[in-house]
Legacy VTK file of the C-alpha trace (Angstrom):
# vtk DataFile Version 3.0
C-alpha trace
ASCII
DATASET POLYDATA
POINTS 317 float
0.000 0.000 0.000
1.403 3.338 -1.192
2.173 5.951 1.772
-0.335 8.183 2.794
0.528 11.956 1.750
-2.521 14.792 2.438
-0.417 17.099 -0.108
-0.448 14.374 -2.324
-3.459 12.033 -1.637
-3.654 9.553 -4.971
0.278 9.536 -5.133
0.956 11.084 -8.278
-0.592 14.484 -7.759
3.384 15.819 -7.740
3.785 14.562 -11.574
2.059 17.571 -12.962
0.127 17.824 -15.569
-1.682 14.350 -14.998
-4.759 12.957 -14.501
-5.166 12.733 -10.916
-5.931 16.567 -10.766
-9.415 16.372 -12.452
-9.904 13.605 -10.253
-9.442 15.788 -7.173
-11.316 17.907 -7.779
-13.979 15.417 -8.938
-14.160 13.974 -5.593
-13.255 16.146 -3.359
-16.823 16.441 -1.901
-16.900 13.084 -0.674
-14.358 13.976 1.753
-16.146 16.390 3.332
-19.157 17.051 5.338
-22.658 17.951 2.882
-23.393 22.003 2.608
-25.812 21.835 5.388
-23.520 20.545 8.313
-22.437 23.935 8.909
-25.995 25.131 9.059
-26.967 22.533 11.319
-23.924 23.463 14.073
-24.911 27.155 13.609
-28.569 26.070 14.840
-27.412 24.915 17.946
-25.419 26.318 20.569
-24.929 23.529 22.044
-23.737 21.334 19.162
-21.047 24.355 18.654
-19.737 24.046 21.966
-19.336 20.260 22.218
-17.526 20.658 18.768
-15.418 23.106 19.865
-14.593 20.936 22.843
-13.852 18.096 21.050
-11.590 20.019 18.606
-9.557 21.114 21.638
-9.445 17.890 23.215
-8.023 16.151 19.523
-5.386 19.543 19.545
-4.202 18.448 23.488
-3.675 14.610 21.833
-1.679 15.930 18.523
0.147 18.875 20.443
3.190 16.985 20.263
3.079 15.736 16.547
2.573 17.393 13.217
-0.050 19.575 12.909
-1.510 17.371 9.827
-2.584 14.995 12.260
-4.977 17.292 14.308
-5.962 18.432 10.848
-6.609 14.461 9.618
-8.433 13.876 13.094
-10.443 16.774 12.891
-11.673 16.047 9.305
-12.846 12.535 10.525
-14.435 13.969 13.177
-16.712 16.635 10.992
-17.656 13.754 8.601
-18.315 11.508 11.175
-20.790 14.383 13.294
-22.388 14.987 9.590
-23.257 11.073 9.195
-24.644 10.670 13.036
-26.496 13.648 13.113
-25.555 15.481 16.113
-22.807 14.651 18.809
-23.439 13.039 22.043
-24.138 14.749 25.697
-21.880 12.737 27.404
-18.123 14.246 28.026
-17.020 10.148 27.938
-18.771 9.217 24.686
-17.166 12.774 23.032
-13.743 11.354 24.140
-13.935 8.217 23.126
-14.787 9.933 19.882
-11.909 12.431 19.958
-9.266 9.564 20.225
-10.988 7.064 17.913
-10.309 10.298 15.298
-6.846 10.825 16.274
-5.663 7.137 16.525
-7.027 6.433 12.884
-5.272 9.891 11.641
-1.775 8.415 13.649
-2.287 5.018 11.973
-2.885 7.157 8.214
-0.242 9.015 8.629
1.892 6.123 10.074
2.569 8.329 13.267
3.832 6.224 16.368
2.895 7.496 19.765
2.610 6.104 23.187
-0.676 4.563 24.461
0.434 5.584 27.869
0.615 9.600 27.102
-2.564 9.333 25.285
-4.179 7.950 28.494
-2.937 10.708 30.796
-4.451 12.908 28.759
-7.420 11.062 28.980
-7.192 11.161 32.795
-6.611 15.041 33.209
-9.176 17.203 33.637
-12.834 16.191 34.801
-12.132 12.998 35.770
-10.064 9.664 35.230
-11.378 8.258 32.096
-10.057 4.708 31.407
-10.940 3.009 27.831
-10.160 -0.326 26.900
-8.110 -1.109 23.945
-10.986 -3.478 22.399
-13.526 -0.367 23.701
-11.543 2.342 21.526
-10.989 -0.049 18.447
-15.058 -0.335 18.267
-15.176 3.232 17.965
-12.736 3.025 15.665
-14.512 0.398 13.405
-17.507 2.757 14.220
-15.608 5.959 12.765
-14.707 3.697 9.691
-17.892 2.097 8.665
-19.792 5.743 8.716
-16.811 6.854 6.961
-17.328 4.322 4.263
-13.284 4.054 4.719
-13.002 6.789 3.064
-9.457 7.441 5.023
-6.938 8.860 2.139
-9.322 12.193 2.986
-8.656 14.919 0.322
-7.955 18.030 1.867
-6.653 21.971 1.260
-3.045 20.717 1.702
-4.049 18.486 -1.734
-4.544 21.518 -3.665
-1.397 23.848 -2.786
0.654 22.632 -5.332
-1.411 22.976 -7.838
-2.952 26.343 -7.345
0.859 27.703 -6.194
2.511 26.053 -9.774
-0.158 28.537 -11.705
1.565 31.518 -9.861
5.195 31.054 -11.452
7.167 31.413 -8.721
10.478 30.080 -9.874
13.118 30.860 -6.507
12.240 27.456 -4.461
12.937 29.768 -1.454
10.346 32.317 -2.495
7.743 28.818 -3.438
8.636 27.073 0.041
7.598 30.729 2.297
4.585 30.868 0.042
3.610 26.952 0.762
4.632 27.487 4.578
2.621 30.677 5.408
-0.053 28.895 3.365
-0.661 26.101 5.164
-0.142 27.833 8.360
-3.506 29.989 7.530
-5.155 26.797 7.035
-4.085 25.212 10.214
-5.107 27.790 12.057
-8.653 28.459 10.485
-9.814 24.987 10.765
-11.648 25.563 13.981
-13.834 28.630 12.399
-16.830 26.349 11.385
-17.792 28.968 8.555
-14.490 27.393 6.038
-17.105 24.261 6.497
-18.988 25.649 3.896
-16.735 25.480 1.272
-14.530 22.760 -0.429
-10.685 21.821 -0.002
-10.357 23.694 -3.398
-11.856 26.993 -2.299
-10.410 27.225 1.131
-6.737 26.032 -0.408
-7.213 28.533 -3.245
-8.818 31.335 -1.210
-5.401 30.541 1.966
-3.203 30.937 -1.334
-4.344 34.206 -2.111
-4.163 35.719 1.086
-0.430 34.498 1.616
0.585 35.909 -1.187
-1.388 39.078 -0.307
1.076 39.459 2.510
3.988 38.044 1.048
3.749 39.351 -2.721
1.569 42.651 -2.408
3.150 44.185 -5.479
2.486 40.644 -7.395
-0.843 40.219 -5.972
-2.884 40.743 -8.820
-0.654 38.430 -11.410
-1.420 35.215 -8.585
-5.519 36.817 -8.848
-5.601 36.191 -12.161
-3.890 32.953 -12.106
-6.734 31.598 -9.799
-9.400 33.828 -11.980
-8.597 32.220 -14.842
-8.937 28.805 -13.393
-11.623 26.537 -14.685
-12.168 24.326 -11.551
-12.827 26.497 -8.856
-15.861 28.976 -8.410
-14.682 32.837 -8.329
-17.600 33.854 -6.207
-16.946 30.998 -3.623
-13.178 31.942 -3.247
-14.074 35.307 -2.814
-16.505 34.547 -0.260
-13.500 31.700 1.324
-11.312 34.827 0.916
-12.850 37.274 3.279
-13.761 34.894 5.865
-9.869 33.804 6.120
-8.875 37.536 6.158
-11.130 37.773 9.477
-9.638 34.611 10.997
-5.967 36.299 10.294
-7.281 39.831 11.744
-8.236 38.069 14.879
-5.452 36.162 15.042
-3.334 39.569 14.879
-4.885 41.282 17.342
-4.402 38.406 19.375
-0.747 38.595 18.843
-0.638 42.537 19.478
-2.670 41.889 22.765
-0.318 39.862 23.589
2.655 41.488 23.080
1.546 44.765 24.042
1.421 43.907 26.944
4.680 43.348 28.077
8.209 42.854 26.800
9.247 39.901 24.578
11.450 38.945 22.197
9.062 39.254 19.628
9.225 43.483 20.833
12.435 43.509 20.973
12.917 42.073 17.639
10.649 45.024 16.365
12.312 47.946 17.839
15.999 46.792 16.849
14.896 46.601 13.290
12.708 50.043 13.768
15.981 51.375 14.799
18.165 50.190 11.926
15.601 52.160 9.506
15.538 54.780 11.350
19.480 55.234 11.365
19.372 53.906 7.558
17.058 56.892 6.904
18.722 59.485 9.061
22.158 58.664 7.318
23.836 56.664 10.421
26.307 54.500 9.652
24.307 50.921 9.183
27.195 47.527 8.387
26.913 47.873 4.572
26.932 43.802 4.093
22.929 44.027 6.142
21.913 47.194 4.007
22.791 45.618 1.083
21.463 41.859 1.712
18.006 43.739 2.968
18.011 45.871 -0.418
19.003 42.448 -2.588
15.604 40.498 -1.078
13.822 43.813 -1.378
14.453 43.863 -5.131
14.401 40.151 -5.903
10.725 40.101 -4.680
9.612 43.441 -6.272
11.262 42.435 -9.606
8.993 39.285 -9.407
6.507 39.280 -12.171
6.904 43.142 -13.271
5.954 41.883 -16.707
2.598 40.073 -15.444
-0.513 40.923 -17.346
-3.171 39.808 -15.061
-7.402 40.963 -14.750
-7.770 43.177 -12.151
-10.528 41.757 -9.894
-11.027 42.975 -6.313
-11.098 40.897 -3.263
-12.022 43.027 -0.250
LINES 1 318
317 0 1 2 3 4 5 6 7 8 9 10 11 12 13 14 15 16 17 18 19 20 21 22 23 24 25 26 27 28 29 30 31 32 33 34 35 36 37 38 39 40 41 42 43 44 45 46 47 48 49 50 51 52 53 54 55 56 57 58 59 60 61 62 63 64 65 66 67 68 69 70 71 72 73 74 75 76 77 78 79 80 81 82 83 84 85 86 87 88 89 90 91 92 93 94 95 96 97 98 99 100 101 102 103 104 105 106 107 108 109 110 111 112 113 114 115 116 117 118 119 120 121 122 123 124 125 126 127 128 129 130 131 132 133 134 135 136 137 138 139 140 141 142 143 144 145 146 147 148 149 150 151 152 153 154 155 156 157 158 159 160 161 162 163 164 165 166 167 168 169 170 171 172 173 174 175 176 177 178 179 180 181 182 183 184 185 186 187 188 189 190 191 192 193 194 195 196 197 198 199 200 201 202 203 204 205 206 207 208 209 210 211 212 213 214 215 216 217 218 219 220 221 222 223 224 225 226 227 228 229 230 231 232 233 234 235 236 237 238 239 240 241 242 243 244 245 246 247 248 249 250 251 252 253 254 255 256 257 258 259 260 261 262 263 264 265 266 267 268 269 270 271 272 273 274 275 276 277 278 279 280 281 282 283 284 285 286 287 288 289 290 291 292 293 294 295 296 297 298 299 300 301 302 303 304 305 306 307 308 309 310 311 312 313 314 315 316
């Protein structure tokens, strides 16, 4: 059996152009919840909150791992809630639940971790829990019969490589920032039940953008008309993916500033010694020529990007 890859989910998504791409996209809905799950956990508060419970509980299990395995277990978790209807009122049964979701994403991704940490975690909090092994592996079988064993779960992270190859981006440095800050957006707005909505595509397409939004500004509009132009994803959807991602990074920042604001840290400190190397850069101080000079080389190599793109001008807001 070939390895499990959620960037590259049919194993030859890499060999570009090839058939497996149409085929993502084909059947990329039947890795996902239906349109109205997200409709249905809006309805109820309560449904919300025991989802958002669960979702922390899988993030305390995969804190120690790669993110992609919260992401897998969460994923599992949706489409399993979507098939059952609504989750349980019992904290026990919702546990059971979170770990039968992360142990099948461990086993996917071929992740090893101990059964003893898993069952501390377990313990801590309201209560020792204790699960047998035979009790979690029913849940397990559970998961995967409502899941149709539909494991190999397409996902955003199959999409980046396809939507970043339409940008151009030929410095692998400048392509592996892009993919990093990329997938970091979509890590971190997989809680926010409103990306339900839309599919892998959309959300990967719509995380794309943004990145290079922050990344690229002066290229922005070459990468917009790269995804406008593309025939397999909606323009109204990503534009709709699109803003609700820019809220989830505004809150996110203001977060951070909170944060920071409040007292010194290294992340400060950071700011105000490169705030004072403009400011003596622009008041004629002395700066060491070699760091002028590197900071003016990746100033240029990223604002010469693309100056000969010819791209629609569309408007995200």
């Amino acid at each position: 059996m070939m390895e499990f890859d959620l960037e590259n989910p049919l194993g030859n998504f890499h060999d570009l152009p090839c058939d497996a791409v149409p085929s993502l996209f084909l059947i990329e809905s039947d890795h996902i919840p239906p349109p109205n799950y997200c409709h249905t956990l809006k309805a109820s508060d309560f449904d919300i909150s025991v989802r958002r419970d669960v979702v922390s509980f899988i993030s305390q299990l995969s804190c120690t791992f790669d993110p992609v395995l919260s992401y897998l277990a969460i994923n599992y978790l949706d489409r399993f809630i979507a098939n059952q209807g609504t989750l349980q009122p019992k904290p026990w049964a919702n546990k059971l639940l979170a770990i039968s979701c992360f142990s099948l994403a461990a086993k996917m991704l071929k992740t090893e971790y101990s059964a003893t940490d898993v069952q501390a975690l377990l313990n801590h909090g309201d209560g020792a829990i204790i699960f047998e092994t035979q009790t979690i592996q029913r849940m397990e079988a559970l998961v995967l019969g409502t899941l149709q064993w539909r494991m190999r779960s397409i996902t955003p992270f199959s999409f980046i490589p396809f939507f970043s190859n339409l940008f151009g981006l030929k410095d692998p440095a400048l392509k592996k920032v892009l993919k990093g800050r990329t997938s970091e957006i979509i890590l971190k707005s997989q809680k926010e039940i409103k990306l339900l909505e839309f599919k892998p595509s959309v959300v990967a397409a719509s995380a794309l953008l943004y990145a290079a939004h922050e990344l690229f500004p002066f290229q922005y509009r070459c990468f917009l008309g790269a995804i406008s132009d593309c025939s397999y994803v909606n323009k109204e959807n990503v534009l709709q993916c699109y803003n609700v991602i820019k809220d989830i990074v505004r809150e996110e920042y203001e977060s951070l500033f909170n944060v920071n604001s409040s007292s010194d840290t290294p992340v400060n400190v950071l700011d105000e010694h490169f705030l004072s190397l403009e400011s003596e850069k622009t008041n004629g101080t002395n700066v060491a020529p070699a760091m002028i000079q590197e900071q003016d080389f990746k100033r240029r190599k990223i604002t010469d990007y693309g100056n000969n793109c010819r791209a629609p001008y569309s408007h995200f807001h």
